[in-house]
C-alpha positions in Angstrom: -11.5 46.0 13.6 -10.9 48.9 11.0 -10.5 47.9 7.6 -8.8 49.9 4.7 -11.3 51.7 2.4 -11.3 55.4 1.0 -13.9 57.9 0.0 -13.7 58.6 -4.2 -16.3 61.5 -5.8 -17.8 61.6 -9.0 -17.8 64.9 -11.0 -21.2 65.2 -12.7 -19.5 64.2 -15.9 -18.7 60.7 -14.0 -15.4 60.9 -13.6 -13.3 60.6 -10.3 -12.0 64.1 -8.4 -8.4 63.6 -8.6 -6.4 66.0 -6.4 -3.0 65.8 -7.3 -1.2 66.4 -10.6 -0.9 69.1 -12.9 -4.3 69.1 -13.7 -6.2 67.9 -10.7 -10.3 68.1 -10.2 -11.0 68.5 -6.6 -14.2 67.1 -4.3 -16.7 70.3 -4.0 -18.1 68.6 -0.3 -14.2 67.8 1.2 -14.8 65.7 4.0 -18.8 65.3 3.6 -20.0 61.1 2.7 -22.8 62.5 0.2 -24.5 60.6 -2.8 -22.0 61.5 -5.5 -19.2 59.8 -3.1 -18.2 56.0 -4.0 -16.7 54.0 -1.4 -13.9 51.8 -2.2 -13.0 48.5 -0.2 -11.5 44.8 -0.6 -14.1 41.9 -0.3 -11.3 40.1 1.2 -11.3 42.5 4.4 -15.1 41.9 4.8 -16.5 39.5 7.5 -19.2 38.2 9.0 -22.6 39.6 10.3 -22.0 41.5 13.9 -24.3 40.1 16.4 -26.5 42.0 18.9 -23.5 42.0 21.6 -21.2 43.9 19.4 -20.0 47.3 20.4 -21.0 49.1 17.0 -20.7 53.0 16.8 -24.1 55.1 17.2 -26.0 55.4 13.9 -23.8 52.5 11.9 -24.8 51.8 8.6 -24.3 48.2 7.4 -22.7 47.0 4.5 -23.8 43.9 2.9 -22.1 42.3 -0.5 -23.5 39.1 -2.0 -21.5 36.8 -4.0 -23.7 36.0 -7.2 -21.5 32.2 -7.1 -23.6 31.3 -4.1 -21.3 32.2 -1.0 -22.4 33.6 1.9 -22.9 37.1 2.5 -20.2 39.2 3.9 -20.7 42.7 5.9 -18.8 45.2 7.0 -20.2 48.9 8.9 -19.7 52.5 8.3 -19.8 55.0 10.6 -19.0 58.9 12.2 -16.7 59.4 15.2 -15.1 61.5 17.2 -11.9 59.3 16.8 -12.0 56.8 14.2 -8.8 53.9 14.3 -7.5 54.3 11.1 -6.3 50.7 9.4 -2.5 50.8 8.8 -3.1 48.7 5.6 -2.2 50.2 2.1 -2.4 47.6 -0.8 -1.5 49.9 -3.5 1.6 52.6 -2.8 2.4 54.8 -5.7 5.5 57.1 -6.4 5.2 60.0 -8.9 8.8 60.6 -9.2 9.5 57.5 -11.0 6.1 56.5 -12.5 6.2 53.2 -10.5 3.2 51.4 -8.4 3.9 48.7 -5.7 1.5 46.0 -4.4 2.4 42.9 -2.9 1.1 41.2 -6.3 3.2 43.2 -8.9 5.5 46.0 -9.7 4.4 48.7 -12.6 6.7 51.1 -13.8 6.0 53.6 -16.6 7.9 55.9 -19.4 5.7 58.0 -21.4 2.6 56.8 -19.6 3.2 53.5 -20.9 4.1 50.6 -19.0 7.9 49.6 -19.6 8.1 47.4 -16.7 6.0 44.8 -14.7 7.2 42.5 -12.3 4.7 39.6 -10.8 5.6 39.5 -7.1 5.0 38.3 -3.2 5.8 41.6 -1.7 6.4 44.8 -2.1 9.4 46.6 -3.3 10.7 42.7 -3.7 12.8 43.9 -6.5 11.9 41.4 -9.1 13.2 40.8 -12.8 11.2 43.1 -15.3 8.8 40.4 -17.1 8.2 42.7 -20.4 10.6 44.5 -23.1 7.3 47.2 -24.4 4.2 47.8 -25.3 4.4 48.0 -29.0 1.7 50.1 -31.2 1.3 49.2 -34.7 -1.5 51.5 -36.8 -1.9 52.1 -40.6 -4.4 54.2 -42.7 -5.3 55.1 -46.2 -5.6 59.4 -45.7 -8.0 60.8 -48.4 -7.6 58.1 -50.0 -4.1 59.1 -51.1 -1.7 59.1 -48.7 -0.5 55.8 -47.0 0.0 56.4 -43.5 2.0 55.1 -40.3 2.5 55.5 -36.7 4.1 53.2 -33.6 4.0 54.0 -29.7 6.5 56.6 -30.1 4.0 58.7 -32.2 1.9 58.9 -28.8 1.5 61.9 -27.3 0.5 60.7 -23.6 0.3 63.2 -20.5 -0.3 62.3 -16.5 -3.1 64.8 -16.0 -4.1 63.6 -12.4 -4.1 61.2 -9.8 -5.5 59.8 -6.4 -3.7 57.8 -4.3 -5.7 55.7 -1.2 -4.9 52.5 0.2 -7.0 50.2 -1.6 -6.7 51.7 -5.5 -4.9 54.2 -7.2 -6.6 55.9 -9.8 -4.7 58.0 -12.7 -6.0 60.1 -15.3 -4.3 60.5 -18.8 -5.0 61.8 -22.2 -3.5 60.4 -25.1 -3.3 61.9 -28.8 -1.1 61.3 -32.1 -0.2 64.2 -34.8 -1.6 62.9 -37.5 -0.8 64.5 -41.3 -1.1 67.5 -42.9 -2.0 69.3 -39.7 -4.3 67.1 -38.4 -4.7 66.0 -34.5 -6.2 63.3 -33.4 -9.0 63.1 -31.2 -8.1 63.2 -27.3 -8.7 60.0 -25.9 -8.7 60.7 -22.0 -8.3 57.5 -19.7 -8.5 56.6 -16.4 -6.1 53.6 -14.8 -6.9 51.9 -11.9 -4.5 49.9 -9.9 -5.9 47.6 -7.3 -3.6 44.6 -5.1 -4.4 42.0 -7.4 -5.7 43.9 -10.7 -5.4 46.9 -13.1 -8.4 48.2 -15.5 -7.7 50.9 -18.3 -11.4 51.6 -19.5 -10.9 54.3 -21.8 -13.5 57.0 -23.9 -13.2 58.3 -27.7 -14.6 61.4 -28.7 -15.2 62.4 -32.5 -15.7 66.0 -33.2 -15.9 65.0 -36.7 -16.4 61.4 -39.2 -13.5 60.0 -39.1 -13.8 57.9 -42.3 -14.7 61.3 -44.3 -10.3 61.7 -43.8 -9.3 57.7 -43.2 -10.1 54.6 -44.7 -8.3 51.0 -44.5 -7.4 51.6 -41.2 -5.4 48.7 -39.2 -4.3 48.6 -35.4 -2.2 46.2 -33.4 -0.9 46.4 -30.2 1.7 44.1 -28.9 3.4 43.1 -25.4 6.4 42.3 -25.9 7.8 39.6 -23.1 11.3 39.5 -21.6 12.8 35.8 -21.3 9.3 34.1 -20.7 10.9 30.7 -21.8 9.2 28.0 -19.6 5.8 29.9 -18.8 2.8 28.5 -20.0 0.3 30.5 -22.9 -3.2 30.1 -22.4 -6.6 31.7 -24.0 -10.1 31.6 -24.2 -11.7 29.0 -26.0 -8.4 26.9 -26.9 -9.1 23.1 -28.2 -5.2 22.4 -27.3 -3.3 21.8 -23.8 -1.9 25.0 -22.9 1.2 26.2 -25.0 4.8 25.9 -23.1 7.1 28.9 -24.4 9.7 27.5 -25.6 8.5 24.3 -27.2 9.5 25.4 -30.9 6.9 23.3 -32.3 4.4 24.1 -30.6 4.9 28.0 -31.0 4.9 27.1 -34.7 1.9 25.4 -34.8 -0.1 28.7 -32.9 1.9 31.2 -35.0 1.0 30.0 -37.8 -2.9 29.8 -37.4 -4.9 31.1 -40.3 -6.7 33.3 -39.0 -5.7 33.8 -35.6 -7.4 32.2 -32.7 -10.2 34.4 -31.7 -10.0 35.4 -27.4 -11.6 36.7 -24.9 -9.1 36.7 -22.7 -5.3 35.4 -22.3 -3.0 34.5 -20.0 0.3 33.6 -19.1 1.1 31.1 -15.9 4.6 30.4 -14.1 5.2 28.3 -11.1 4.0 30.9 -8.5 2.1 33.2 -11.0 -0.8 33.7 -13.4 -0.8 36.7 -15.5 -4.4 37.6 -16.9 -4.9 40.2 -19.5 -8.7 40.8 -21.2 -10.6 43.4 -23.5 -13.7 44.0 -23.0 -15.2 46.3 -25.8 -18.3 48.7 -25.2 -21.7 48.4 -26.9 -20.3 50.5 -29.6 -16.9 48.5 -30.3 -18.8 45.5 -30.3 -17.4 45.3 -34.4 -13.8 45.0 -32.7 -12.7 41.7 -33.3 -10.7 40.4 -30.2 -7.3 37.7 -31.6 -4.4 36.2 -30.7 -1.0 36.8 -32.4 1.8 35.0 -31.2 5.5 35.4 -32.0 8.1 32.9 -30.1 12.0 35.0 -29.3 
């Protein structure tokens, strides 16, 4: 049976060809499966091995993923023709009127190409209550080595430069940059989102046309998510000695926000009845100095 997939290209500078938006970058082979092409499908929609009785398509390629855990192989086939049944499946729909993705996991809306709203759901379009109040950016430098300076999320300058839109990931493009002092700009950092059913990456790239500490020195960053009326979910982290931490327990949120120095994490989550919410960083070779810890702050 068809299964949902679609065709993504890389640019030779490795990034996707994203045809839509004001800035798009378009495939140069439309409609040609070449070497620069990535195809995109779930594991979930993969199956078992056809046998020699199945009716596959003339010159089908076969598709083998191996689980590294120890499960069995699964397969799936690719092939040319005339007709192909198309899968009616779409795991990720996205509107660019109001900023918002849909899956039947969550709901992610945006203002200023930041994400303002996230529901955890069963289906989409299930209309559920808005989980977070904001994404909140916190950064501080010493400039010259005179000047004290400040700047929050609202200091962003963020821009939807393009997007791509198929049925198992939506990718977006987006360059970010803050106005610094005294005429200065800030590097462009460009990022690419990517939206899966179940899961959302934001790898991002930093570009320095010049030494930043020549300018800036002292410099401090912290980014929070705020949490809307999370009383009753569970907090849990990487490497914690503790059972995980019930929001709401006042002495318990006491105990962790008061930690000195704050828990070092991999990752961290946050678990309902129905729900686990999973956030992670994972720093290049070159932020490996980036040290990765949990602040917490009860309502």
């Amino acid at each position: 049976r068809p299964i949902p997939f679609q065709v993504d290209q890389l640019t030779a500078d490795g990034k996707y060809a994203l045809p839509d938006g004001p800035e798009p970058t378009l495939d140069d082979n439309p409609g040609i499966l070449d070497k620069d092409d990535e195809v995109a499908l779930m594991i979930s929609d993969l199956g078992e091995r056809a046998d020699a009785a199945a009716q596959l398509p003339a010159g089908a390629q076969e598709i083998v993923v191996a689980d590294p855990l120890g499960a069995p192989d699964r397969f799936a086939y690719i092939a040319a023709v005339d007709s192909p049944e198309r899968s009616p499946v779409r795991y990720v729909e996205y509107d660019p009127k109001v900023d918002r993705m849909e899956t039947d996991s969550y709901r992610m809306s945006f203002t200023n190409e930041l994400p303002t709203d996230l529901a955890l759901q069963n289906r989409k379009r299930e209309g559920g209550a808005n989980i977070i109040d904001r994404i909140k950016v916190r950064a501080s430098a010493r400039v010259l080595g005179i000047f004290h300076y400040r700047m929050d999320e609202d200091d962003i300058r963020n821009r939807l430069l393009a997007w791509k839109s198929g049925p198992v990931r939506v990718i977006r493009c987006i360059s970010h940059s803050v106005d610094v002092i005294l005429g200065i700009r800030s590097p462009e950092v460009v990022s690419e989102n990517y939206f899966y059913r179940d899961y959302i990456e934001n790898p991002f790239r930093l570009r320095f046309p010049w030494v930043p500490r020549v300018l800036f020195g002292d410099i401090h960053v912290r980014i929070d998510l705020d949490f809307s009326d999370a009383v009753g979910w569970e907090l849990l982290w990487s490497g914690m000695k503790q059972p995980p931490l019930r929001i709401g327990d006042a002495a318990a949120e006491r105990a962790l926000a008061g930690e000195d120095p704050a828990p070092p994490v991999a990752w961290m989550a946050m678990r309902a009845a129905h729900h686990t919410f999973v956030q992670t960083l994972r720093p290049s070779a070159d932020l490996r100095l980036v040290d990765r810890r949990l602040y917490f702050r009860g309502g």
